[in-house]
C-alpha positions in Angstrom: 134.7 -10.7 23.6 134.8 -9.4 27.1 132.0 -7.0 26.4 129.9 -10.2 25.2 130.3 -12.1 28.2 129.8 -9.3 30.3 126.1 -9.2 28.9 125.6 -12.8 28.7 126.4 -13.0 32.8 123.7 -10.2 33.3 120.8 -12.3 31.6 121.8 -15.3 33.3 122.1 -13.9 36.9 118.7 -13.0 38.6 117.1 -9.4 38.9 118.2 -7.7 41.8 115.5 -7.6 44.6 113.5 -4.2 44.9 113.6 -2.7 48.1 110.4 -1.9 50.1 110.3 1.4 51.7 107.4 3.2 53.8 107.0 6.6 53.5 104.9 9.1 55.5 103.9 12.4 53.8 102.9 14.9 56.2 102.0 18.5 56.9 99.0 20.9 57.8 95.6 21.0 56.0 95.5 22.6 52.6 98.9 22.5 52.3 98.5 20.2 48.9 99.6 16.8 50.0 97.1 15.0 48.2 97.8 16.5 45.4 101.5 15.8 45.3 100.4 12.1 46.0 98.0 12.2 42.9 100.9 13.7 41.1 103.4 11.1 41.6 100.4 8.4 40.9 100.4 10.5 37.7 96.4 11.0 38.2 94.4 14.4 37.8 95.3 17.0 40.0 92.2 18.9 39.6 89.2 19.4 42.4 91.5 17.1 44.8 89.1 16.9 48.1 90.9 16.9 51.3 92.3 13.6 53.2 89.9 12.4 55.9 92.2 10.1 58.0 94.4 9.2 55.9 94.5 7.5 52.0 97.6 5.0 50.9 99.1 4.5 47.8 101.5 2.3 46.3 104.4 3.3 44.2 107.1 1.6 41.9 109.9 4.5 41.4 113.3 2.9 40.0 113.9 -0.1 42.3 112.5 0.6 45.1 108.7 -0.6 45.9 107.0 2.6 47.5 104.3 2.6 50.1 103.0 6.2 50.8 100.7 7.5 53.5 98.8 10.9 52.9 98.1 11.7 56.2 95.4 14.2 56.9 96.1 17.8 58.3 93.7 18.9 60.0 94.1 19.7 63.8 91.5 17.1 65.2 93.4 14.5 62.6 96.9 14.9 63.8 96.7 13.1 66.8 96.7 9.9 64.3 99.9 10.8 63.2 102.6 8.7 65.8 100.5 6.1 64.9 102.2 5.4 61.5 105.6 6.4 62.4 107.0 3.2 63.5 106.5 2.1 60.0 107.7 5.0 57.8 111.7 4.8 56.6 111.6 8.4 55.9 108.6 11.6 56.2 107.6 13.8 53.6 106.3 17.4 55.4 104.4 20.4 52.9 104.5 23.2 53.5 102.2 25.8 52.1 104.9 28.7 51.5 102.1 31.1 50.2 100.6 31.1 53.8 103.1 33.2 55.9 99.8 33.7 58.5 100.0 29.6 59.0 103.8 29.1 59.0 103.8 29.4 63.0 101.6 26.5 63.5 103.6 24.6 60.6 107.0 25.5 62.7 105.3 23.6 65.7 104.2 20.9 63.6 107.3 20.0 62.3 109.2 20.0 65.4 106.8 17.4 66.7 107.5 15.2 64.2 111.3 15.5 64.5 111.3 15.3 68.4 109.4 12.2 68.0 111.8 9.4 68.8 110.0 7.0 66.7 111.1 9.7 63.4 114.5 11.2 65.3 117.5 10.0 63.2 115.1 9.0 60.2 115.8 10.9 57.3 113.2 13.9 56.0 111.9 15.9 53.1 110.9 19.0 53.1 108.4 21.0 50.2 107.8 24.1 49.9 105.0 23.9 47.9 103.2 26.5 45.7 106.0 28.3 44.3 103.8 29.3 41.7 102.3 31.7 43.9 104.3 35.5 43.7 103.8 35.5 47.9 105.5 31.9 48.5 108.6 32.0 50.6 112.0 31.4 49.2 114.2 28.3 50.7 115.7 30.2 53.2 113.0 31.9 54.3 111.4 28.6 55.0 114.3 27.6 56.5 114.3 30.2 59.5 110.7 30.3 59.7 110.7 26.7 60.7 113.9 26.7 62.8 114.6 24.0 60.7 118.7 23.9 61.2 118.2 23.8 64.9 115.4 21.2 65.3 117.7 18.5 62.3 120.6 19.0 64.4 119.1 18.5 67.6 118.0 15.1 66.6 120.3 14.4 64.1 118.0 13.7 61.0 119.1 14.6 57.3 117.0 17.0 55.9 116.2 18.8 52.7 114.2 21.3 51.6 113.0 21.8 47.7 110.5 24.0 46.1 108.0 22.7 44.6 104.6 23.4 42.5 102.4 20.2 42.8 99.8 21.0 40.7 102.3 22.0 37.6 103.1 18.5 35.8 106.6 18.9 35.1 110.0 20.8 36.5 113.1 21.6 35.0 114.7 18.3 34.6 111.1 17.7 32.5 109.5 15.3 35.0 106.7 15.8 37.9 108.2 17.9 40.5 107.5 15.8 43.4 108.8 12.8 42.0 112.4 14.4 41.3 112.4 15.7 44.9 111.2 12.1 46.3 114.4 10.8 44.1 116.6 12.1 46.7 115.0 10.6 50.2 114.7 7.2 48.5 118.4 7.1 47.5 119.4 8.5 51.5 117.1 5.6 53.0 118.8 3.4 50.5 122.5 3.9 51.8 121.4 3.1 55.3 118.3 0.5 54.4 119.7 -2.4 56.5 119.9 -0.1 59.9 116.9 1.4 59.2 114.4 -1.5 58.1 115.8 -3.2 61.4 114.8 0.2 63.6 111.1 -0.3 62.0 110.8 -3.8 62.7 111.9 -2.8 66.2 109.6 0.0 66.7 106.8 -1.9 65.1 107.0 -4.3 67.5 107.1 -2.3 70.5 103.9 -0.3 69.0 101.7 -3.5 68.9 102.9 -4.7 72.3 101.7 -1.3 73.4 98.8 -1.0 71.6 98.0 -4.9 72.5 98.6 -3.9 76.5 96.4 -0.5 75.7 93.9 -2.9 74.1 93.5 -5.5 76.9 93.2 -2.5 79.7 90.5 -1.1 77.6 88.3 -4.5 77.6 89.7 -5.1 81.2 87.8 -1.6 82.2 85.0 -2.8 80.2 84.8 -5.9 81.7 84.6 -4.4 85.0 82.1 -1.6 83.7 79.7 -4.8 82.7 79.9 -6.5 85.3 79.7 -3.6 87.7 76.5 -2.4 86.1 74.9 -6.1 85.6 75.4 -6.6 89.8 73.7 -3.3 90.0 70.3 -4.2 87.6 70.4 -7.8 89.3 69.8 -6.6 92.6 67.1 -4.0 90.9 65.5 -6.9 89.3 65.3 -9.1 92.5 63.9 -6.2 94.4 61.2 -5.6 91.7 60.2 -9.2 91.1 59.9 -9.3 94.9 57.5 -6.2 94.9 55.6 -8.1 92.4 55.4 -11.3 94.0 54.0 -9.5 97.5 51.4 -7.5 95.6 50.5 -10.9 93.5 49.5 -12.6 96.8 48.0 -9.9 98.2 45.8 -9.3 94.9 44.9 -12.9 93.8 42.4 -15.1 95.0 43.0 -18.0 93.4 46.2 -19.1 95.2 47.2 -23.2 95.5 45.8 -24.7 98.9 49.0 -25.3 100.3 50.0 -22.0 100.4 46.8 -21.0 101.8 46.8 -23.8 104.2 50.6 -23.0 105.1 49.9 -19.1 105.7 46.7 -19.8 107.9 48.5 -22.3 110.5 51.3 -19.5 110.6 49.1 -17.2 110.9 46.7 -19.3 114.0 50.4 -19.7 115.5 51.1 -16.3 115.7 47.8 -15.0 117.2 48.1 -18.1 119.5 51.5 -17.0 120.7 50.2 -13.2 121.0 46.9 -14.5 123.1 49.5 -16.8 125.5 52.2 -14.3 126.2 49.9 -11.3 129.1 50.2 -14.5 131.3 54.0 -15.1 130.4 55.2 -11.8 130.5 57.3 -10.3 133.6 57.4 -6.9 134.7 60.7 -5.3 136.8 61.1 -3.6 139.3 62.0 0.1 139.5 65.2 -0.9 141.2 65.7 -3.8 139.2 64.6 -6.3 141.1 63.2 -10.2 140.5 59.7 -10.1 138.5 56.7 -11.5 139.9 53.9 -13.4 138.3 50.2 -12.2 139.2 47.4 -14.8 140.1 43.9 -13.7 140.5 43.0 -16.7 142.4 45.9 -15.9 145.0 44.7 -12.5 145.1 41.4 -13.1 146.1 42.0 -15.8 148.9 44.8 -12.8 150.3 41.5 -10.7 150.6 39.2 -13.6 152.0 41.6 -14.3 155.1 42.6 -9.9 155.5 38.3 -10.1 155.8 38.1 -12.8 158.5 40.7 -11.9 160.5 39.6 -9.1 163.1 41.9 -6.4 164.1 44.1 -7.4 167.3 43.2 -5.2 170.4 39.2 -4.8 169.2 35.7 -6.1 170.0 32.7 -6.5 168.0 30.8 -3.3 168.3 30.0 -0.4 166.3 33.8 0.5 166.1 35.0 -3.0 165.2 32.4 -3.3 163.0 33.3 0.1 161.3 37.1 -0.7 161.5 35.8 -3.8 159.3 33.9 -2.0 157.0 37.1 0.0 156.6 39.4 -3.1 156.0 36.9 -4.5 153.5 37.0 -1.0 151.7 40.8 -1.3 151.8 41.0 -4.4 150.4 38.5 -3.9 147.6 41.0 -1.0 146.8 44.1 -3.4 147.3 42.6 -5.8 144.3 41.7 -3.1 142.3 45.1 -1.6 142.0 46.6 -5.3 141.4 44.6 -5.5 138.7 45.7 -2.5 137.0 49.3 -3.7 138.3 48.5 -6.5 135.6 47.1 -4.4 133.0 49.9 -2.1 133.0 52.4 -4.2 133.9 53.7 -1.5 136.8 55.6 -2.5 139.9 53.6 -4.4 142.7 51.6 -2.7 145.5 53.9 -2.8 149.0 52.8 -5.6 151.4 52.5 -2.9 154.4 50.0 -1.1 152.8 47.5 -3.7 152.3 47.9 -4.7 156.4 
């Protein structure tokens, strides 16, 4: 009876809720990711290109609702990587244990992603992959290749490490190899979920407040790139239509009237004010001294009255009349000199040599 109403409670209570979990699965190129991904989608395994970026795939294993992300593994693709680990619950890493020549650069990789505070204290898988190959490393051969005890310890993640074949359909327990091994991450994200689906939200958060601050730099730079360069071609563009607009007027003949009136008057102004200004100009001094303005008219009636007026001490005859000669000669030479005084605008002849 108890049995009976045991069952009858479970078909009236409601499902239990499936759990959403993110995981990452990682590793270096060719080390068969993809093909562990097509495996657990239970797809072909056969002629699997490799990941460009990065492909996603969602997956219903027991109760939980799985979202995977094969990420590629290339080395110009790996930068891409700390951008998804806010997200992932847990990480998936491949390695190829058939490539002992790679298994350096695989020991790097994963210590990365274990140093990363964004996947330090998140729980991780490790596959050693293509144990059908006779040269694949064993588990613990893996194990100190990678350093692998060290770098879990050091940041506290759980780790383990299975072999695996990904292109072989089923393992022992007589299902796909990669999903038996997945089995065990989802069950250790499952004891902690609560903690660790609160530490996502958290860390996606942060991540789009960085990436929104890295965003609005970005157009901010832009912005200032623009603006920068539209200044610049503004200023080339005024300068150019400028040029134009000079060698329009000077080339066309068929300008309006007011703007041919209006250069001509400026133009009658200007000579006017260049034909006005030898009789407005003052020349200085060598020492400085006040300016004087030259009249011809002034000059000549200076010469007149030095002519008529006879030299003190002396009588008309042939001497006074030579001494005149003389003075006439000197004052003919007096007005010359003033005149080129005006021409070249040079300092004054000196009163005592025209007496």
């Amino acid at each position: 009876m108890s049995s009976l109403m045991g069952n009858h409670c479970c078909l009236l209570c409601p499902c239990q809720a499936r759990k959403k979990m993110t995981i990452i699965i990682l590793g270096l190129d060719n080390a068969g990711k993809t093909t562990l991904v097509k495996g657990l989608q239970k797809e072909s395994t056969c002629d699997t290109a490799p990941t460009v970026g990065f492909s996603r795939a969602d997956l219903h294993i027991d109760r939980f609702d799985v979202t995977v992300f094969d990420l590629g593994g290339s080395p110009n693709i790996r930068a891409i990587w700390q951008n998804y680990y806010a997200d992932a619950h847990g990480a998936v890493f491949v390695v190829d244990s058939s490539d002992q020549s790679r298994i350096a650069e695989a020991r790097d990789a994963v210590a990365g992603i274990l140093m990363h505070p964004q996947i330090a204290g998140k729980p991780m898988l490790v596959l050693a992959n293509k144990q059908d190959n006779e040269r694949a490393l064993c588990e613990a051969e893996i194990i100190e290749h990678l350093s692998l005890e060290q770098l879990v310890n050091k940041n506290k993640c759980l780790c383990k490490i299975e072999k695996c074949s990904a292109v072989q359909r089923k393992g022992p327990k007589g299902e796909y190899c990669g999903l038996t091994s997945l089995r065990w991450l989802l069950a250790t994200i499952n004891e902690d979920h609560a903690k660790l689906h609160q530490r996502v939200l958290q860390d996606s958060a942060e991540q789009k407040q960085r990436q929104e601050a890295e965003r609005r730099e970005r157009c901010e730079r832009v912005r200032l790139a623009r603006l920068q360069r539209e200044q610049v071609e503004g200023a080339e563009d005024v300068q150019h239509a400028s040029f134009e607009q000079d060698d329009k007027d000077a080339t066309n003949p068929f300008q309006p009237i007011k703007t041919v009136l209006t250069k001509n008057k400026a133009r009658m102004l200007r000579q006017q004010q260049e034909s006005a200004s030898p009789h407005t100009q003052q020349t200085k001094g060598e020492n400085g001294g006040p300016s004087e303005n030259i009249d011809d008219d002034a000059m000549e009636t200076n010469n007149q009255r030095i002519q008529q007026t006879p030299s003190p001490g002396k009588r008309f005859s042939g001497e006074s009349h030579k001494g005149v000669n003389a003075e006439t000669q000197k004052s003919k030479k007096s007005k010359s000199k003033m005149r080129k005084i005006k021409l070249n605008r040079v300092e004054p002849v000196d009163a005592d040599g025209v007496n």
